[in-house]
C-alpha positions in Angstrom: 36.0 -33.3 -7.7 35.8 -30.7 -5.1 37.7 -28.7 -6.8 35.4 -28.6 -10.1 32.3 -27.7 -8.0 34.2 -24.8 -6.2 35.2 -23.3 -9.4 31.3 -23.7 -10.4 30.5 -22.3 -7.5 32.4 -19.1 -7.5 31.4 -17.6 -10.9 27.9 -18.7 -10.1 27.6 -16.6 -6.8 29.4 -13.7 -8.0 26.7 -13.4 -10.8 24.1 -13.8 -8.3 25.2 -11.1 -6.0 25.8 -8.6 -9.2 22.3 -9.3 -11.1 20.4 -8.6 -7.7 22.4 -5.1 -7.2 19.0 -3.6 -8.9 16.5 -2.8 -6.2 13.2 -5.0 -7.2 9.9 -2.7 -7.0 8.8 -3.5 -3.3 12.2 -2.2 -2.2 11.5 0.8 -4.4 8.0 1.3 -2.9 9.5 1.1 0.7 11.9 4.3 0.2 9.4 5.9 -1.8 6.8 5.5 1.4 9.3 6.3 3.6 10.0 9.6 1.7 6.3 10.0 1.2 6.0 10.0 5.2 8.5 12.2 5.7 7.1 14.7 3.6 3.2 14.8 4.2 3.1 12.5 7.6 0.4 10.0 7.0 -2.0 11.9 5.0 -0.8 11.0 1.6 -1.6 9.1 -2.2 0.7 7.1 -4.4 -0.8 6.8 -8.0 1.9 4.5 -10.6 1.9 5.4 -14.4 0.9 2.3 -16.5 4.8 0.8 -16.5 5.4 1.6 -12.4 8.2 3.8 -13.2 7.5 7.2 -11.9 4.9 7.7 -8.9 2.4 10.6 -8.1 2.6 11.1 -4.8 -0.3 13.7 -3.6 -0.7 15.1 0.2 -4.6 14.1 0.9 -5.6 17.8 2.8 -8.8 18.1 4.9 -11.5 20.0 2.8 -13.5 21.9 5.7 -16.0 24.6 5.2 -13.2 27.1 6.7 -11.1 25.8 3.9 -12.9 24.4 0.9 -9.8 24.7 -1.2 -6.7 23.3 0.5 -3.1 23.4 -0.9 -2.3 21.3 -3.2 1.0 19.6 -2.2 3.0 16.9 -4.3 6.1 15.2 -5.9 6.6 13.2 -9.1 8.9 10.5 -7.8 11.3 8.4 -10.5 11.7 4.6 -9.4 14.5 4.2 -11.9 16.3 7.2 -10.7 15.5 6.8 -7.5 14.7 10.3 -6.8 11.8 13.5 -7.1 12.0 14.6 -10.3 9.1 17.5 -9.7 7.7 18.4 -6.9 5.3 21.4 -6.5 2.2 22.7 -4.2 -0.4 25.4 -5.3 -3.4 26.4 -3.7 -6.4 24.6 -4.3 -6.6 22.1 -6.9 -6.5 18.0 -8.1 -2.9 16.2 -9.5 -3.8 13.4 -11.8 -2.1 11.0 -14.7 -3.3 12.1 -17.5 -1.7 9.5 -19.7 1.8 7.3 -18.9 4.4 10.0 -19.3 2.2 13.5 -17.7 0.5 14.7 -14.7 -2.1 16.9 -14.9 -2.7 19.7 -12.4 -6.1 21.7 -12.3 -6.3 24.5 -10.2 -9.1 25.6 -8.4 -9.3 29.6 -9.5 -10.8 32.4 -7.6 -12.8 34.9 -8.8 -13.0 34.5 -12.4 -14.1 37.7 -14.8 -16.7 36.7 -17.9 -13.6 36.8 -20.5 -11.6 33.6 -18.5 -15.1 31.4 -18.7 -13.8 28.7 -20.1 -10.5 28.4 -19.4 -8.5 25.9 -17.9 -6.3 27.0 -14.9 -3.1 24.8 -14.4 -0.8 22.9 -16.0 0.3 19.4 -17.9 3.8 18.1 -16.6 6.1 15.7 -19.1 7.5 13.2 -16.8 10.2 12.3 -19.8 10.9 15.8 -21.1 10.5 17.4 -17.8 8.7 20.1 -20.0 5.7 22.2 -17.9 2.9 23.0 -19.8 -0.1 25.1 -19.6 -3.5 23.7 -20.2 -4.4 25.9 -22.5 -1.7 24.9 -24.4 1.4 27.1 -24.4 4.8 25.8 -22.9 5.5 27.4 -19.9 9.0 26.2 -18.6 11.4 23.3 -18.8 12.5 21.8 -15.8 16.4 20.4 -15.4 
Protein backbone atom coordinates (compact mmCIF):
# COMPACT_ATOMS: atom_id res chain seq x y z
CA UNK A 1 0.00 0.00 0.00
CA UNK A 2 2.92 2.19 0.66
CA UNK A 3 4.20 1.54 -2.30
CA UNK A 4 1.06 2.77 -4.40
CA UNK A 5 1.09 6.10 -2.60
CA UNK A 6 4.83 6.66 -3.27
CA UNK A 7 4.46 6.07 -6.85
CA UNK A 8 1.43 8.71 -6.64
CA UNK A 9 3.41 10.76 -4.90
CA UNK A 10 6.41 11.05 -7.15
CA UNK A 11 4.75 12.08 -10.52
CA UNK A 12 2.55 14.40 -8.46
CA UNK A 13 5.54 16.45 -6.95
CA UNK A 14 7.53 16.47 -10.01
CA UNK A 15 4.53 18.27 -11.80
CA UNK A 16 4.28 20.56 -8.96
CA UNK A 17 7.79 21.70 -8.98
CA UNK A 18 7.81 21.98 -13.04
CA UNK A 19 4.34 24.02 -13.42
CA UNK A 20 5.58 26.56 -10.73
CA UNK A 21 9.05 27.18 -12.70
CA UNK A 22 7.01 30.32 -14.17
CA UNK A 23 7.59 33.34 -12.02
CA UNK A 24 3.92 34.51 -10.79
CA UNK A 25 3.43 38.45 -11.24
CA UNK A 26 4.52 39.63 -7.61
CA UNK A 27 7.82 37.91 -8.29
CA UNK A 28 7.93 39.73 -11.56
CA UNK A 29 7.14 43.09 -9.90
CA UNK A 30 9.95 42.48 -7.23
CA UNK A 31 12.83 42.36 -10.01
CA UNK A 32 11.20 44.88 -11.93
CA UNK A 33 11.32 47.29 -8.59
CA UNK A 34 14.52 46.24 -7.88
CA UNK A 35 15.76 47.26 -11.41
CA UNK A 36 13.59 50.31 -11.25
CA UNK A 37 15.71 51.29 -8.03
CA UNK A 38 18.70 50.63 -9.39
CA UNK A 39 18.14 52.83 -12.20
CA UNK A 40 16.33 56.09 -10.99
CA UNK A 41 16.90 55.52 -6.92
CA UNK A 42 13.56 56.10 -5.40
CA UNK A 43 12.15 58.71 -7.54
CA UNK A 44 10.39 56.53 -9.93
CA UNK A 45 6.61 55.39 -11.68
CA UNK A 46 5.41 51.94 -12.80
CA UNK A 47 2.34 52.22 -15.10
CA UNK A 48 1.00 48.26 -16.51
CA UNK A 49 -0.65 48.00 -20.01
CA UNK A 50 -4.27 46.61 -19.59
CA UNK A 51 -2.96 42.65 -19.64
CA UNK A 52 0.24 43.44 -17.00
CA UNK A 53 2.69 42.30 -19.51
CA UNK A 54 5.02 45.13 -20.21
CA UNK A 55 5.60 48.08 -17.58
CA UNK A 56 6.35 51.85 -18.13
CA UNK A 57 8.67 52.61 -15.78
CA UNK A 58 9.16 56.66 -15.70
CA UNK A 59 12.00 58.59 -13.41
CA UNK A 60 9.62 61.23 -11.47
CA UNK A 61 12.25 64.50 -11.81
CA UNK A 62 11.86 67.61 -9.63
CA UNK A 63 10.17 70.44 -11.81
CA UNK A 64 11.91 73.70 -10.16
CA UNK A 65 11.68 77.17 -11.60
CA UNK A 66 15.65 76.62 -12.40
CA UNK A 67 14.49 73.73 -14.33
CA UNK A 68 10.89 73.68 -15.47
CA UNK A 69 11.54 71.03 -18.03
CA UNK A 70 13.51 68.13 -16.55
CA UNK A 71 14.80 65.06 -18.56
CA UNK A 72 12.71 62.70 -19.26
CA UNK A 73 14.22 59.34 -18.26
CA UNK A 74 12.50 55.79 -18.78
CA UNK A 75 12.40 51.97 -19.77
CA UNK A 76 9.66 49.85 -21.24
CA UNK A 77 10.15 46.68 -19.25
CA UNK A 78 8.68 43.08 -20.69
CA UNK A 79 7.38 40.77 -17.71
CA UNK A 80 7.26 37.81 -20.12
CA UNK A 81 10.74 38.39 -21.24
CA UNK A 82 11.91 39.46 -18.28
CA UNK A 83 13.89 42.22 -19.58
CA UNK A 84 13.96 46.25 -20.98
CA UNK A 85 12.85 46.16 -24.19
CA UNK A 86 13.17 50.20 -24.78
CA UNK A 87 14.56 52.36 -22.72
CA UNK A 88 15.16 56.13 -23.66
CA UNK A 89 15.57 59.76 -21.90
CA UNK A 90 14.96 63.20 -23.68
CA UNK A 91 14.75 66.46 -22.42
CA UNK A 92 11.64 67.65 -21.16
CA UNK A 93 8.59 65.89 -21.80
CA UNK A 94 5.59 63.16 -20.39
CA UNK A 95 5.74 58.98 -21.28
CA UNK A 96 2.29 57.62 -21.25
CA UNK A 97 0.15 54.34 -22.52
CA UNK A 98 -1.50 55.35 -25.18
CA UNK A 99 -3.36 52.12 -25.68
CA UNK A 100 -2.24 48.32 -24.60
CA UNK A 101 0.59 47.69 -27.00
CA UNK A 102 2.31 51.75 -27.27
CA UNK A 103 3.80 54.37 -25.21
CA UNK A 104 3.50 57.70 -26.12
CA UNK A 105 6.24 60.31 -25.54
CA UNK A 106 5.49 64.18 -25.83
CA UNK A 107 8.26 66.34 -25.79
CA UNK A 108 8.34 69.57 -24.38
CA UNK A 109 9.90 71.81 -27.52
CA UNK A 110 11.82 74.95 -27.31
CA UNK A 111 11.43 77.78 -29.18
CA UNK A 112 9.00 76.97 -31.79
CA UNK A 113 8.87 79.20 -35.26
CA UNK A 114 4.99 80.05 -36.63
CA UNK A 115 5.30 77.12 -39.40
CA UNK A 116 5.79 74.18 -36.41
CA UNK A 117 2.33 75.67 -34.61
CA UNK A 118 0.71 72.75 -34.39
CA UNK A 119 2.82 70.11 -34.34
CA UNK A 120 3.31 67.37 -32.20
CA UNK A 121 7.01 66.86 -30.97
CA UNK A 122 7.80 63.10 -29.99
CA UNK A 123 7.05 59.92 -30.68
CA UNK A 124 4.55 56.67 -30.45
CA UNK A 125 6.58 53.41 -29.40
CA UNK A 126 5.06 49.67 -30.49
CA UNK A 127 5.74 47.59 -27.59
CA UNK A 128 4.96 44.34 -29.97
CA UNK A 129 6.64 45.57 -33.21
CA UNK A 130 9.24 47.42 -31.42
CA UNK A 131 8.54 50.00 -34.27
CA UNK A 132 9.25 53.95 -33.17
CA UNK A 133 7.07 56.36 -34.51
CA UNK A 134 6.69 59.94 -34.93
CA UNK A 135 3.57 61.66 -33.88
CA UNK A 136 3.02 63.25 -36.79
CA UNK A 137 2.94 60.11 -38.27
CA UNK A 138 5.94 58.96 -40.22
CA UNK A 139 7.95 55.81 -38.95
CA UNK A 140 11.05 56.77 -37.72
CA UNK A 141 13.10 53.53 -36.80
CA UNK A 142 12.68 49.90 -35.81
CA UNK A 143 14.14 48.82 -32.76
CA UNK A 144 15.78 45.01 -32.53
Amino acid sequence: MLKKYFALFVPLFFMINCSSSEKTFAEKEIVLNKLSVEKFGVSFQTTYNADNSFALVVEKAKVTSKNPNPFLRFFIYGLGESKIIFEDNVAGGLASWKNDAQIEVAITPGTVSTEEIGKLYGYVYNVISKIKTDRNSSTLKQNN
